[in-house]
Structure formats: C-alpha cells, structure tokens
C-alpha positions as CSV (number, residue, x, y, z in Angstrom):
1,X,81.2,4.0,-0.5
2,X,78.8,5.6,1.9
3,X,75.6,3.6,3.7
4,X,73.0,5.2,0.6
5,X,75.4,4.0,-1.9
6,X,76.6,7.4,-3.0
7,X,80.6,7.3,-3.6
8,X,82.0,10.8,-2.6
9,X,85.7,11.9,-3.3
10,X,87.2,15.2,-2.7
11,X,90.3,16.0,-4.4
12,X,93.0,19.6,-4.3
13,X,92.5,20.4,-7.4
14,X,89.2,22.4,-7.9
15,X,87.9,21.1,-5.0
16,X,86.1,17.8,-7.0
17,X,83.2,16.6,-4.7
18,X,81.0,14.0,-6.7
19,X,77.9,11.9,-5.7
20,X,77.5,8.2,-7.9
21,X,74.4,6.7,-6.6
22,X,75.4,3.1,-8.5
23,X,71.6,1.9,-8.9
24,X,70.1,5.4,-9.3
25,X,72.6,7.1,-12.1
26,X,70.5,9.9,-13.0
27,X,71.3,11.4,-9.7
28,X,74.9,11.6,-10.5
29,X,75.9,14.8,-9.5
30,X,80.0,16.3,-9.5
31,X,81.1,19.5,-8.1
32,X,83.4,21.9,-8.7
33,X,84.5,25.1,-7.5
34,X,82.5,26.8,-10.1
35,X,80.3,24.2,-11.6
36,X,77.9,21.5,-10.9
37,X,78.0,18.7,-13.5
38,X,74.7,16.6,-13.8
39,X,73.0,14.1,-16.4
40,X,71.5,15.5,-18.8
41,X,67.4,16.0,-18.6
42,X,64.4,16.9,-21.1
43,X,64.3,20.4,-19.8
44,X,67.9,20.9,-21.1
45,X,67.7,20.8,-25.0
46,X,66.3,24.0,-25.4
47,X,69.5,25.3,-24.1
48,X,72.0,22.3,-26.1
49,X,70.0,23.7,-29.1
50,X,70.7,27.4,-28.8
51,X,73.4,27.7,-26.7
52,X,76.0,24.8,-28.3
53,X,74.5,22.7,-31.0
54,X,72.6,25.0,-33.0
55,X,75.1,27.9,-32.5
56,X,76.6,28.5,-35.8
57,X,80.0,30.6,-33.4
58,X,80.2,27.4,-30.9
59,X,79.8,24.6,-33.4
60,X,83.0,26.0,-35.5
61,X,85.4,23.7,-33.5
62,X,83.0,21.3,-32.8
63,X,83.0,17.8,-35.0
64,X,82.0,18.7,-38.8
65,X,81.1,22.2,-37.6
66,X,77.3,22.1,-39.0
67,X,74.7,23.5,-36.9
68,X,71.9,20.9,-35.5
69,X,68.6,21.5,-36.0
70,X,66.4,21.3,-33.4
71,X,64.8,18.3,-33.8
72,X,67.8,16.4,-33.9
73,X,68.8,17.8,-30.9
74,X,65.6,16.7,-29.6
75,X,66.3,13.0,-30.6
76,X,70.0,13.1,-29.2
77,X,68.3,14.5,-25.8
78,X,65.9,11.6,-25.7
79,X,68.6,9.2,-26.5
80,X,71.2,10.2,-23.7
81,X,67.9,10.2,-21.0
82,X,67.4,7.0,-22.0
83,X,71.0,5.8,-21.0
84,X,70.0,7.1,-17.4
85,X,67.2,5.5,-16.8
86,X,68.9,2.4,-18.4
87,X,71.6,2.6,-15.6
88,X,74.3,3.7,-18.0
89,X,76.7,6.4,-17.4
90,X,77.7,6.8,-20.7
91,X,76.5,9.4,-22.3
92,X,75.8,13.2,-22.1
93,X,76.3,16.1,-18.8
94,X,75.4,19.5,-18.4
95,X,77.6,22.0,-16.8
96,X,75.9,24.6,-14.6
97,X,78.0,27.5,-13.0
98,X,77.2,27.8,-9.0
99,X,76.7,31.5,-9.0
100,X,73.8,33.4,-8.5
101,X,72.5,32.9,-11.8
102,X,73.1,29.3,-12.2
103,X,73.3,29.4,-15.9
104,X,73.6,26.2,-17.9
105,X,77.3,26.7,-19.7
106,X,78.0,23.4,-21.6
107,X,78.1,19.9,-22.2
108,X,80.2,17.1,-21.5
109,X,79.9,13.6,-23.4
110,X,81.1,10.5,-22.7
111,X,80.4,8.1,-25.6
112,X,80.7,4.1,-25.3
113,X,80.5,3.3,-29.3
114,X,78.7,0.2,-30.3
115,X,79.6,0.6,-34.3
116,X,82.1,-2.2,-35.6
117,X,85.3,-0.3,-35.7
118,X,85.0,0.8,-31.9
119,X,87.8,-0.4,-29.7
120,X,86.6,-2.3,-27.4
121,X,87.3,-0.8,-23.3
122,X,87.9,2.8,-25.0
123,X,85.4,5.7,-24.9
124,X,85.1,8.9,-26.4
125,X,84.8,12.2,-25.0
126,X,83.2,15.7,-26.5
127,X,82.9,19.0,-24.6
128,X,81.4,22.1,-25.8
129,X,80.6,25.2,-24.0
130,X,78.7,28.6,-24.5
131,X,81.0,31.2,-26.7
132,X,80.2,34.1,-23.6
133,X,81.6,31.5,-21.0
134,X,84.3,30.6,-23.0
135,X,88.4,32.1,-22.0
136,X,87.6,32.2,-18.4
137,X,88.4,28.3,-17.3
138,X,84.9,26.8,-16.7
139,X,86.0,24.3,-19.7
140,X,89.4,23.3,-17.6
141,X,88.1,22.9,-14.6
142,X,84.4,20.8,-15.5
143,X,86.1,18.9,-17.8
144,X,89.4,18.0,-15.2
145,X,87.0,17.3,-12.8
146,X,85.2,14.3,-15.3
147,X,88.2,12.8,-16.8
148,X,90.6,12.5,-13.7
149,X,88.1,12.0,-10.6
150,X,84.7,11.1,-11.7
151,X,85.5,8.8,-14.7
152,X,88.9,7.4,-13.4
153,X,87.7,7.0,-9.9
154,X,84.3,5.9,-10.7
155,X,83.7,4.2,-14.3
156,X,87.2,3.3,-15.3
157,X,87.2,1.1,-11.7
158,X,83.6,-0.2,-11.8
159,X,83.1,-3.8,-13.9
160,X,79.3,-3.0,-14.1
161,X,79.6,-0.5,-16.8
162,X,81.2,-2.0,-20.1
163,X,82.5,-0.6,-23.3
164,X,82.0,-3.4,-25.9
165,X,82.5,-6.0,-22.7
166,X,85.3,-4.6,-21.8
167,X,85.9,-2.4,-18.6
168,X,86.5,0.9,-19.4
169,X,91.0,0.8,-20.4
170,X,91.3,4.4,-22.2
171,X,89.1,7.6,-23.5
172,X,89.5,9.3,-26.4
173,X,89.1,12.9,-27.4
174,X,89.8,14.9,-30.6
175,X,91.2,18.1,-31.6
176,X,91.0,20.4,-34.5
177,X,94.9,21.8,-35.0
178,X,93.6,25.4,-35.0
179,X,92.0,24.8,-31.6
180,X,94.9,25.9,-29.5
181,X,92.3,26.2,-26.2
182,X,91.1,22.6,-26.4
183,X,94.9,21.5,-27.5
184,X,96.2,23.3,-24.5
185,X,93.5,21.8,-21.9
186,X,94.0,18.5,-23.1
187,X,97.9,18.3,-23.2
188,X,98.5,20.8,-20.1
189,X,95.6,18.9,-17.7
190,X,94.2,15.6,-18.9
191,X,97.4,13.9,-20.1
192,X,97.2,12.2,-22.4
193,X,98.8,9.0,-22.8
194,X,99.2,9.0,-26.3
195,X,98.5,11.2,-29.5
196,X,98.3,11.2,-33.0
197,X,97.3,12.8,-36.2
198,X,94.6,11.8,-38.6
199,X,91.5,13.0,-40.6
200,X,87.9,12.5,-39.1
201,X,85.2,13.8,-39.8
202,X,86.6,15.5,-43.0
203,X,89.4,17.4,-41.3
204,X,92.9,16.8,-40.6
205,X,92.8,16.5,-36.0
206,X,94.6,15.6,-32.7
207,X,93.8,12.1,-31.9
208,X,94.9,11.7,-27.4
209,X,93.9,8.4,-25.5
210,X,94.2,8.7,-22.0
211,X,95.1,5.3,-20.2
212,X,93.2,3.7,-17.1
C-alpha cells in the first residue's frame, strides 16, 4: 500500500500493473500489456449499446442472447456509476486497448447479487467483447488480469467490500456449451475450482466457481 493509498502489484503474466485507490474507487485503473481496464463512466454506453449489448452478433453467447435496447442500457450505465461513487467495486469495467487508437473493446462485470437465492461471499462475473476484437487474446488477457490479480489480490482480501456480509469466498461465471472460446479461457486460465452443468437463463450452461 503506497503513501496515496493506491495498492500497486505487478505480476509475469501480462505484465498486470493495477492502481485501487480504497476511498476513491472510481479511479481504479488495471493494466495490461494490451489493455487498460477502468470503471465504467456515462460517456461509455453509447459504445456498451452498439458495440456489446445492442449487437445482435456479440449478444449470441451472451446471457439470453436478446439485444438491449438503448435505454436499458442507459439505466444499467447509471446503475453501475452509481456503485462507484457509492465506494463499491462491484459492478461493471471497460476494456480499452493501449494502441494508438485506444478503442473501447469490452466489458467486464463483477456482480455482488442482493436477490434471495444469492450465496452469500460468492460473486458473479460477465465479460463481453467487440465481435472485430474478438480471436486475438484481448479477452484472455483483460479478463486474467481481473480474476487472478486485481479481484484476488484486492477484493477477495479486503473486509470492506461485502457480498451479502460475507467477504468475498468464490466468483462465479457461466458458459454456453457451444462457446468453446469462453470454455477454453475459463478452464485453461482462470481455474476453476469447481464446475457443473445446469440450465439458466433458458439454456442448458457451464456453471465454474473459483475459490478465494
């Protein structure tokens, strides 16, 4: 923990560098080699809307595979600034890639569920990229760099920041069986303490938890 409160960590593996300013959240800010991963901001759900949520081609993986409107992807926006300002780290992160362009390329999510059935200490994690940045390993490496440094080192440590009162124990994440990308990254990189199979949101899926 640095003197401005900003934890830092470098790690091998794509060169992770994060910043966690603990009272100041939406400064969070976690490098890669190729991407910067921020909070999410107003300015941003332009590009959630036509890029990822409203994109008929990116959305076909993605939960119950129905385009958002934009509107609702309006409200989601407003609801995960909120979380920020709050001081809460759950909730959503845009991916930029550190080239010359600096184009927004996806979203990461981390979700601590308030409903009745949530497990209490486990939270969930969603990822979508851009179909033209997809088969290249911008989707590996951001979301690597979340679940093993940022959220292990960071959230999964940190007593402040509760998952139904509980300190963040496990995350989990979801697969469709016919997407072999998102199977492989989260079996070959993330492991996964556990998995199994059941139907959610209509559709027969992967179900990992990875262990804190």
């Amino acid at each position: 923990m640095t003197r401005d409160g900003q934890s830092k960590n470098s790690a091998r593996d794509f060169n992770v560098i994060y910043t966690f300013p603990e009272n100041n959240i939406e400064q969070t800010k976690i490098e890669t080699a190729r991407t910067i991963i921020r909070p999410i901001k107003m300015e941003d759900q332009f590009f959630i809307w036509k890029e990822l949520y409203g994109n008929r081609e990116t959305m076909k993986f993605y939960h119950d595979r129905i385009p958002r409107t934009l509107k609702r992807v309006s409200s989601d926006v407003i609801g995960w600034n909120d979380l920020f300002l709050q001081g809460i780290p759950y909730s959503a992160y845009v991916v930029i890639s550190k080239d010359s362009s600096s184009q927004k390329i996806g979203l990461i999510v981390i979700e601590a569920r308030q409903e009745h059935d949530a497990q209490p200490g486990v939270a969930q994690i969603f990822y979508l990229f851009a179909q033209k940045f997809r088969g290249n390993g911008f989707g590996t490496e951001s979301v690597n760099a979340f679940v093993n440094y940022f959220v292990k080192e960071q959230l999964a440590k940190n007593q402040k920041f509760l998952v139904q009162g509980y300190s963040l124990q496990a995350l989990e994440m979801s697969a469709l069986l016919e997407n072999q990308a998102s199977i492989k990254l989260i079996e070959n990189h993330l492991k996964p303490s556990s998995m199994k199979e059941e139907e959610r949101y209509g559709e027969k899926r992967k179900i990992y938890q990875i262990q804190y």
